[in-house]
N, CA, C and O atoms as a Maestro MAE file, in Angstrom:
{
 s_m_m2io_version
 :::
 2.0.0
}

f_m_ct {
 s_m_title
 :::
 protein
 m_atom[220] {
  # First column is atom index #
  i_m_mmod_type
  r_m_x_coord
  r_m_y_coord
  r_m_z_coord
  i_m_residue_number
  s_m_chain_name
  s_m_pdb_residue_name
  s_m_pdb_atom_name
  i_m_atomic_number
  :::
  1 25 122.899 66.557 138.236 1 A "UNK " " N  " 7
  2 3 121.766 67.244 137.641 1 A "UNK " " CA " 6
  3 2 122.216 68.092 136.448 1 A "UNK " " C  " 6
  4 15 121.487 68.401 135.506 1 A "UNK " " O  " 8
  5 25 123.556 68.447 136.605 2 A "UNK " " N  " 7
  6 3 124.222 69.146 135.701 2 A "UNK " " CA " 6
  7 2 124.272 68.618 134.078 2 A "UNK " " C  " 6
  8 15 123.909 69.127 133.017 2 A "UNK " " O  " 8
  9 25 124.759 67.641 134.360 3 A "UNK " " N  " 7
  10 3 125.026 66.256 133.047 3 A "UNK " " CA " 6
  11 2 123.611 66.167 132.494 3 A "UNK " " C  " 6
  12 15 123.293 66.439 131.336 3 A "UNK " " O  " 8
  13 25 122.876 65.791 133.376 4 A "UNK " " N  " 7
  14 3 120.733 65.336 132.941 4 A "UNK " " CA " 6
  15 2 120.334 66.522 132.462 4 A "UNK " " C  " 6
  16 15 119.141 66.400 132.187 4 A "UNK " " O  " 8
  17 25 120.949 68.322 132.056 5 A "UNK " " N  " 7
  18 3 120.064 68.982 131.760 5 A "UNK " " CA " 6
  19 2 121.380 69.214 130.427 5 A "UNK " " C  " 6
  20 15 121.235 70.047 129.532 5 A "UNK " " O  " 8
  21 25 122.183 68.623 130.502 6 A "UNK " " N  " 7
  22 3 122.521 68.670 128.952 6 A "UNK " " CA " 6
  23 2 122.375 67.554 127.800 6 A "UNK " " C  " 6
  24 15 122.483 67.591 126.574 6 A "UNK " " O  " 8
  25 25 122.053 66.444 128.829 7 A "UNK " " N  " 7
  26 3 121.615 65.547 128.069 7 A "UNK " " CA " 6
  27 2 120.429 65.783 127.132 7 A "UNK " " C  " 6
  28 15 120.362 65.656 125.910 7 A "UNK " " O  " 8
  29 25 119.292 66.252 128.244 8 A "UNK " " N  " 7
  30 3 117.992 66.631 127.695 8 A "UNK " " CA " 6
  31 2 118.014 67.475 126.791 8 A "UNK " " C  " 6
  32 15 117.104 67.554 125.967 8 A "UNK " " O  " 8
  33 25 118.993 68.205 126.789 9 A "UNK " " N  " 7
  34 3 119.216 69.603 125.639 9 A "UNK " " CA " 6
  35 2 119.620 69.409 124.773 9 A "UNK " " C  " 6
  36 15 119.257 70.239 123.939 9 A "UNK " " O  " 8
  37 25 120.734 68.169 124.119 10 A "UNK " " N  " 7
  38 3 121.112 67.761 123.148 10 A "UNK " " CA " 6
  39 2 120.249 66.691 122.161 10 A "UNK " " C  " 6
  40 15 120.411 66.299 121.006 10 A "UNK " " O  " 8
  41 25 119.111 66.387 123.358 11 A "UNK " " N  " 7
  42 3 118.091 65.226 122.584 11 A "UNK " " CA " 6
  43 2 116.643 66.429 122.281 11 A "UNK " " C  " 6
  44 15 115.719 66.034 121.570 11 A "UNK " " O  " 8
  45 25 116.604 67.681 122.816 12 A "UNK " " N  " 7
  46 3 115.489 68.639 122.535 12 A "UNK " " CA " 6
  47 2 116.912 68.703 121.228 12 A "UNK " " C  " 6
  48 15 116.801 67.895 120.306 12 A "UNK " " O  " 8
  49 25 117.695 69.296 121.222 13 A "UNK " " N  " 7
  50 3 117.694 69.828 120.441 13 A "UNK " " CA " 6
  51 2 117.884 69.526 118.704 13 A "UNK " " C  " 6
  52 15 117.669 70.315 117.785 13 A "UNK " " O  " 8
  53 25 118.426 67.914 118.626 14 A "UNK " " N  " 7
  54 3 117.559 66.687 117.738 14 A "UNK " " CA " 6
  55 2 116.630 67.085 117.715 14 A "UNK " " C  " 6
  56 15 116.466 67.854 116.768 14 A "UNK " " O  " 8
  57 25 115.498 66.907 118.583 15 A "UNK " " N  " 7
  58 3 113.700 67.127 118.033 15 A "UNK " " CA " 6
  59 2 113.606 68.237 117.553 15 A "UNK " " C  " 6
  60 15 112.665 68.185 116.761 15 A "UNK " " O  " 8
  61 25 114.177 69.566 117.568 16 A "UNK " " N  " 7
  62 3 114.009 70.668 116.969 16 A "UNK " " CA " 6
  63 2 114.394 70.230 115.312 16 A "UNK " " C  " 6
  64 15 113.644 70.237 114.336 16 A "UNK " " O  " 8
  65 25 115.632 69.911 115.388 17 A "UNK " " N  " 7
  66 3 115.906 70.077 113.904 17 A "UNK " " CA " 6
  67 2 115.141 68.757 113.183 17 A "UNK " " C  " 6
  68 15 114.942 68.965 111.987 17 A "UNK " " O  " 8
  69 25 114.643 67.363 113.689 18 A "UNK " " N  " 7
  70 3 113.769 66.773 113.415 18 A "UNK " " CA " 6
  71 2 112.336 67.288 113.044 18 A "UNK " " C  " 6
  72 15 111.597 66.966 112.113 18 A "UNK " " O  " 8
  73 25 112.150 68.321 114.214 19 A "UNK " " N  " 7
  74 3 110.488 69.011 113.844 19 A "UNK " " CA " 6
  75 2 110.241 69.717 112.658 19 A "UNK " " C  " 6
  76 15 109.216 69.967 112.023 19 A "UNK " " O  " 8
  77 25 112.029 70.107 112.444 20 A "UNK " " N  " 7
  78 3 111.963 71.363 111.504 20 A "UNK " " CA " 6
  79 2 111.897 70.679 110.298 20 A "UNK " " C  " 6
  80 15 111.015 71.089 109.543 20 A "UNK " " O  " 8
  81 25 112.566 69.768 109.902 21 A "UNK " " N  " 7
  82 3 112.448 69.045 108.738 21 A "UNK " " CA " 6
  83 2 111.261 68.411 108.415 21 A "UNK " " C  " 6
  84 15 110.850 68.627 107.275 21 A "UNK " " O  " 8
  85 25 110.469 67.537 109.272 22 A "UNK " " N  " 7
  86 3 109.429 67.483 109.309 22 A "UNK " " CA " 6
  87 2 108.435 68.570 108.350 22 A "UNK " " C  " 6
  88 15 108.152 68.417 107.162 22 A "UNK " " O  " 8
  89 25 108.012 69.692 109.250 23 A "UNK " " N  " 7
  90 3 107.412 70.926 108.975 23 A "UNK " " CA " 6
  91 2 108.089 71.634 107.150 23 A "UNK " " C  " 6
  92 15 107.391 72.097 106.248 23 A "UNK " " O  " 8
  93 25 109.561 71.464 107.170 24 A "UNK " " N  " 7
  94 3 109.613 71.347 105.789 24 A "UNK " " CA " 6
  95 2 109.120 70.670 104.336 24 A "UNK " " C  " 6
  96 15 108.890 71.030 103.182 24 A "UNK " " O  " 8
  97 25 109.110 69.513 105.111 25 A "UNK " " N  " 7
  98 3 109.442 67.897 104.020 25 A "UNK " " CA " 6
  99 2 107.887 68.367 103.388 25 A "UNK " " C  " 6
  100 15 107.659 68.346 102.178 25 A "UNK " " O  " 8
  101 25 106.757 68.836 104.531 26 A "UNK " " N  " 7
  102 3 104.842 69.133 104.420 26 A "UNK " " CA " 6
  103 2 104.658 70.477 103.574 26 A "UNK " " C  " 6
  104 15 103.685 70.857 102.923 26 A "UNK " " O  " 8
  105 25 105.745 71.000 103.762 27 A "UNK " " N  " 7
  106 3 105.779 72.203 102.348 27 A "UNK " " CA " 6
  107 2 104.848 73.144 103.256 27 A "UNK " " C  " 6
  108 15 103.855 73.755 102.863 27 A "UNK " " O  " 8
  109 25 105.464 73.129 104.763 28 A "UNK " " N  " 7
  110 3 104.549 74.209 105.716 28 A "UNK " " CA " 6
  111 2 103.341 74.008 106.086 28 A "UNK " " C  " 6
  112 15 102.892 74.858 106.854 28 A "UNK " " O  " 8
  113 25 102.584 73.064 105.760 29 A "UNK " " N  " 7
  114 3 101.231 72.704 106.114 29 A "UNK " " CA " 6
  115 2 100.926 71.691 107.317 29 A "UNK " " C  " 6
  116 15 99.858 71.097 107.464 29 A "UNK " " O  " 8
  117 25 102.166 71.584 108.242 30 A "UNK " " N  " 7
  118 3 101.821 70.662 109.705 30 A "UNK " " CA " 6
  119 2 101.979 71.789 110.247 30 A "UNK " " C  " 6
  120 15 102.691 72.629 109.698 30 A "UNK " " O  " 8
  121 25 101.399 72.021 111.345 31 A "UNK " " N  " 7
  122 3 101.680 72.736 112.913 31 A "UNK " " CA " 6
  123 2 103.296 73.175 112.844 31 A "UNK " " C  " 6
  124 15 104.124 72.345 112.469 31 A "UNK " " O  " 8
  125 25 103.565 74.093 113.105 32 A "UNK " " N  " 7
  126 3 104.962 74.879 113.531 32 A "UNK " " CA " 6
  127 2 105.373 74.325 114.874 32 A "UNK " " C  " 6
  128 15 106.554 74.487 115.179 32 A "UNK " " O  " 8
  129 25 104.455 73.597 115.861 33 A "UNK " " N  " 7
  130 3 105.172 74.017 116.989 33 A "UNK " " CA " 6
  131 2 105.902 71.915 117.048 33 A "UNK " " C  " 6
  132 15 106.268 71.256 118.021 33 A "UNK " " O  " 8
  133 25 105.849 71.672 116.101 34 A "UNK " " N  " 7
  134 3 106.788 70.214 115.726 34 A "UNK " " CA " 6
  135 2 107.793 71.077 116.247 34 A "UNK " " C  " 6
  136 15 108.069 71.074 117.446 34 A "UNK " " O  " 8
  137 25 108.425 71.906 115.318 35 A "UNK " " N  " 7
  138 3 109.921 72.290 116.061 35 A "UNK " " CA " 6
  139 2 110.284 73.359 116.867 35 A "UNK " " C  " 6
  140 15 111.461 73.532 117.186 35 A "UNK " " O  " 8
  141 25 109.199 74.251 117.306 36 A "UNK " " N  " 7
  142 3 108.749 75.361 118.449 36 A "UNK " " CA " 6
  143 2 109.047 74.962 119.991 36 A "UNK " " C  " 6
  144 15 109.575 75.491 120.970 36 A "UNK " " O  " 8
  145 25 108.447 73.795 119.681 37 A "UNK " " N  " 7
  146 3 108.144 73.495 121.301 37 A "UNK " " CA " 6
  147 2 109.556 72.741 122.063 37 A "UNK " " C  " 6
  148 15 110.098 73.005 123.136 37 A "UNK " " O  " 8
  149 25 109.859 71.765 121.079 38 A "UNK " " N  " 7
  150 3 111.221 71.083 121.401 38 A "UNK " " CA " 6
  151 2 112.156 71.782 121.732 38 A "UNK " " C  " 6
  152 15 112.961 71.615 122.648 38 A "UNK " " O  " 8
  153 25 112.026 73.043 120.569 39 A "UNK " " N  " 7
  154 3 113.245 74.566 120.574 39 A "UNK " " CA " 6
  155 2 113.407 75.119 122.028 39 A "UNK " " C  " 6
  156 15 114.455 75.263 122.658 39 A "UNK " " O  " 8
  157 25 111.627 75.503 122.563 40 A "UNK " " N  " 7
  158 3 111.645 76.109 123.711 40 A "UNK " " CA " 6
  159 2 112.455 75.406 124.462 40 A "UNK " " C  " 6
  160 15 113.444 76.010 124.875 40 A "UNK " " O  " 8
  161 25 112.268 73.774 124.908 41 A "UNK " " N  " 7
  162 3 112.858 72.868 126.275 41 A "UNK " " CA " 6
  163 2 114.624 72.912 126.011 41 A "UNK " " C  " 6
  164 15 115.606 72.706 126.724 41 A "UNK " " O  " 8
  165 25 114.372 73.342 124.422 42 A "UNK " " N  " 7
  166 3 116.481 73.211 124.534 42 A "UNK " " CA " 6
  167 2 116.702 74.512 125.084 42 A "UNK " " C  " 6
  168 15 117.734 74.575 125.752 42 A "UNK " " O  " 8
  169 25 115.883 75.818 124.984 43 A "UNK " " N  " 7
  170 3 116.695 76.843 125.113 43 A "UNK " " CA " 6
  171 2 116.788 76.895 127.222 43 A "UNK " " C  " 6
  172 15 117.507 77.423 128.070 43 A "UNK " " O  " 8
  173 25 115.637 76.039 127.189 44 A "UNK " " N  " 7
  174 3 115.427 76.241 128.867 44 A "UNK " " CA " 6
  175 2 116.849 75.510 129.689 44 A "UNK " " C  " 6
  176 15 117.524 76.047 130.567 44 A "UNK " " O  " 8
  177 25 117.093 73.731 128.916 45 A "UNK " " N  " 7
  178 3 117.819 72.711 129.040 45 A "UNK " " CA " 6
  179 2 119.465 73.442 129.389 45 A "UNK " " C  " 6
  180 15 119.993 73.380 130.499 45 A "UNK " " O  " 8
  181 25 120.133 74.170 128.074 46 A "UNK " " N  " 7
  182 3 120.709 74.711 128.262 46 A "UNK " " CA " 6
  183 2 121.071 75.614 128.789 46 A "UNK " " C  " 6
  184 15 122.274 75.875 128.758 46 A "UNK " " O  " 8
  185 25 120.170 76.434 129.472 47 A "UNK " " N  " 7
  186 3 120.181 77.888 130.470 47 A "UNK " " CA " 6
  187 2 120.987 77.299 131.679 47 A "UNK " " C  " 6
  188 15 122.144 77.586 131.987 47 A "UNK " " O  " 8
  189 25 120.017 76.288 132.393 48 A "UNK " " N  " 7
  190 3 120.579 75.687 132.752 48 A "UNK " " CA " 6
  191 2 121.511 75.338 133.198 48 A "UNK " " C  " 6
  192 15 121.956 75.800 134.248 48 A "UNK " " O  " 8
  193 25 122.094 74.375 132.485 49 A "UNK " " N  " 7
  194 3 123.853 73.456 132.471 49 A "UNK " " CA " 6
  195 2 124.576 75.155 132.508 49 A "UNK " " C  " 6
  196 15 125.129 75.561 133.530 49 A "UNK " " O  " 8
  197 25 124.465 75.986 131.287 50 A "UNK " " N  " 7
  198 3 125.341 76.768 131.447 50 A "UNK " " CA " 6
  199 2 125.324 78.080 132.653 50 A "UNK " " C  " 6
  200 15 126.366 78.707 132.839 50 A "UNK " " O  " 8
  201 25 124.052 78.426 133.443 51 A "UNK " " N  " 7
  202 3 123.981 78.930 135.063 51 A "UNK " " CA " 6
  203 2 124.623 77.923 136.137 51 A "UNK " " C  " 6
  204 15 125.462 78.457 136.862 51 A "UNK " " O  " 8
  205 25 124.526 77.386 136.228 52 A "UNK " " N  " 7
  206 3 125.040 76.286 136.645 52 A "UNK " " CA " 6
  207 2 123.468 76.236 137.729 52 A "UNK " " C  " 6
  208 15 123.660 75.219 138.396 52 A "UNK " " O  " 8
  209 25 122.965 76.453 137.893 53 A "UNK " " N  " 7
  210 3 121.245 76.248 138.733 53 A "UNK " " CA " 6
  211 2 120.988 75.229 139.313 53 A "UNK " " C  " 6
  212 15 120.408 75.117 140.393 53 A "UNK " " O  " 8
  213 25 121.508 74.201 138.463 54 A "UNK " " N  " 7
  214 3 120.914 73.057 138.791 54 A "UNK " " CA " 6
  215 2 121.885 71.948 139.243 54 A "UNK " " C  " 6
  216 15 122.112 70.989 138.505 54 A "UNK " " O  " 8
  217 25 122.479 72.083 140.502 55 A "UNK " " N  " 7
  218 3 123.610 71.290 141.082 55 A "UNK " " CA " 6
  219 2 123.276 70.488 141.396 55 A "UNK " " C  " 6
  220 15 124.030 69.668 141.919 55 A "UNK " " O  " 8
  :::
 }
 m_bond[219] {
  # First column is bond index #
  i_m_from
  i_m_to
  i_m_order
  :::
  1 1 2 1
  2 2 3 1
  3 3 4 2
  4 3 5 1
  5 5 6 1
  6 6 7 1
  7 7 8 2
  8 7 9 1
  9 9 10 1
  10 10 11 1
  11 11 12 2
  12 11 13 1
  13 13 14 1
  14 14 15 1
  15 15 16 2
  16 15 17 1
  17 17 18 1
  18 18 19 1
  19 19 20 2
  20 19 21 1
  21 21 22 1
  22 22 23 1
  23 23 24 2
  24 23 25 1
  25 25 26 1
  26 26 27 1
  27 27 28 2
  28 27 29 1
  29 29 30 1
  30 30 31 1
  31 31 32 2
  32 31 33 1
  33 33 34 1
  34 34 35 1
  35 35 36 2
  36 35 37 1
  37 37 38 1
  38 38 39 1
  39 39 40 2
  40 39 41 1
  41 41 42 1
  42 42 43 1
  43 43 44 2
  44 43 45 1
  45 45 46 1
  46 46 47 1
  47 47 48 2
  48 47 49 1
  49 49 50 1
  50 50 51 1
  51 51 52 2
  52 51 53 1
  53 53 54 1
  54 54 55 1
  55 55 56 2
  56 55 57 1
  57 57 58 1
  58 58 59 1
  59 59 60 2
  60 59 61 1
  61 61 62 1
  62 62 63 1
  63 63 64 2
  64 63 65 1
  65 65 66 1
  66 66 67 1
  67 67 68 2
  68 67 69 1
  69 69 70 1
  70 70 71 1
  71 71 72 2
  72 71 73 1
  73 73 74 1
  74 74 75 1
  75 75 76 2
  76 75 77 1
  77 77 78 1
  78 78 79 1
  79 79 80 2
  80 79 81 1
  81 81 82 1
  82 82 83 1
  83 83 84 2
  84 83 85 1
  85 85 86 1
  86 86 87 1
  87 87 88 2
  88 87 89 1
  89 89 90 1
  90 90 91 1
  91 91 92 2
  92 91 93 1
  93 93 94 1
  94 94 95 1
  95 95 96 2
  96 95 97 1
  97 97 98 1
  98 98 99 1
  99 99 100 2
  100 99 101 1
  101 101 102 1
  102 102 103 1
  103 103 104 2
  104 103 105 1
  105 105 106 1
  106 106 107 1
  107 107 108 2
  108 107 109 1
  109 109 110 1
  110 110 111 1
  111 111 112 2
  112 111 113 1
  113 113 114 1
  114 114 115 1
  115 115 116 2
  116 115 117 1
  117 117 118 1
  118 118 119 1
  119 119 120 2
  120 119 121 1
  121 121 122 1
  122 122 123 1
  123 123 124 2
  124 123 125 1
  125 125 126 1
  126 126 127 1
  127 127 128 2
  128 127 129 1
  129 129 130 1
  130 130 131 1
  131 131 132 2
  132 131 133 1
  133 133 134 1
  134 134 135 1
  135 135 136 2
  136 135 137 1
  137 137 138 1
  138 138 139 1
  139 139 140 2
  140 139 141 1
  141 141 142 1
  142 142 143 1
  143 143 144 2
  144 143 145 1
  145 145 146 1
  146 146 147 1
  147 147 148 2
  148 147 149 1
  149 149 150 1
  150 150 151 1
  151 151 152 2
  152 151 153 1
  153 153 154 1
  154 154 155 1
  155 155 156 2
  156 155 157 1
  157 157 158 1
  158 158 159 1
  159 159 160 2
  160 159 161 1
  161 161 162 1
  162 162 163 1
  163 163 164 2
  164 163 165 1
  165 165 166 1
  166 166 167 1
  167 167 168 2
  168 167 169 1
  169 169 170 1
  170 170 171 1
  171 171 172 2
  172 171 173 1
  173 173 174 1
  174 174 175 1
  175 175 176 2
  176 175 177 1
  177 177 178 1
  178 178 179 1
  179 179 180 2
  180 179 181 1
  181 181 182 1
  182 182 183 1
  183 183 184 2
  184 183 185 1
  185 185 186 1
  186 186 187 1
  187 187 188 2
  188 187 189 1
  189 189 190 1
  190 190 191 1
  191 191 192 2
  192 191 193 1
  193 193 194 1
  194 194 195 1
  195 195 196 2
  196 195 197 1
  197 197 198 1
  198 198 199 1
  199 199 200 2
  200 199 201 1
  201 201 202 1
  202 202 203 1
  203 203 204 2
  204 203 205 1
  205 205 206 1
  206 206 207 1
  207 207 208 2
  208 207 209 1
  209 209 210 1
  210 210 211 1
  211 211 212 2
  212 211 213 1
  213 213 214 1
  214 214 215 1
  215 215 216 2
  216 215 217 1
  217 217 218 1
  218 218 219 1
  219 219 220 2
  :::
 }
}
């Protein structure tokens, strides 16, 4: 379970910097949470792996 919540955290955390560019490329005029929301699941993903919580 350990491995599956860093996996997920390294592919949130792609979609973040994907969202963010995104939200750039539109010159600020898409929705913020393109790279908000992805951000949130990495910061959760990683809490995680690094508590060790999830054995």
């Amino acid at each position: 379970m350990k491995k599956a919540a860093l996996i997920l955290g390294i592919i949130f955390l792609i979609l973040t910097f994907v969202g963010g560019g995104y939200v750039l490329i539109n010159h600020g005029q898409v929705n913020a949470g393109y790279a908000v929301v992805p951000g949130i699941w990495t910061m959760i993903c990683f809490g995680l792996y690094r508590n060790g919580k999830c054995d």
